[in-house]
N, C-alpha and C positions, 0 to 999 in steps of 0.2 A: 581591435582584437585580431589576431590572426588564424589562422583556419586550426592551431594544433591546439592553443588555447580554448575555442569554441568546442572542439574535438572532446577536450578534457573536461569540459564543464555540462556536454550533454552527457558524455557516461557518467559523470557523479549523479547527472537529474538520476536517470534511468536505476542506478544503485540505490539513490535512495530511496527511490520510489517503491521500488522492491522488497528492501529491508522496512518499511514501511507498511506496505501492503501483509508481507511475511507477519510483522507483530500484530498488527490487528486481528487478521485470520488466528493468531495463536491465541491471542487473549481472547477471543469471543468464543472459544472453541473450549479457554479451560474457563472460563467466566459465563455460561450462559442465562444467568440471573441480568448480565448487560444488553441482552436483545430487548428492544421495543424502545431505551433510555434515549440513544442517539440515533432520528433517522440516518443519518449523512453515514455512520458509522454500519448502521442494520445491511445499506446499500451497498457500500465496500464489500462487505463482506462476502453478502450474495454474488454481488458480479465478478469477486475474486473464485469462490468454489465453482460458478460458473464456467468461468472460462479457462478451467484445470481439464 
């Protein structure tokens, strides 16, 4: 792979990691009947409002 390729495929990580993070924080925010169901998600969540 060359540096512009590599280049392109960390911003897609970093995007989607984002729009990711973004959905969860929305769904738990209008769903809070979903808190306590998924540790891994409870965690997300907190460390995302967190570090706003």
């Amino acid at each position: 792979m060359d540096q512009q390729t590599t280049d392109q495929l960390r911003e897609r990580r970093i995007n989607l990691r984002l729009r990711h993070a973004q959905a969860l924080t929305s769904l738990m925010e209008e769903r809070s009947d979903l808190r306590g169901v998924h540790a891994l998600a409870d965690y997300f969540d907190e460390a995302v409002r967190w570090s706003a």
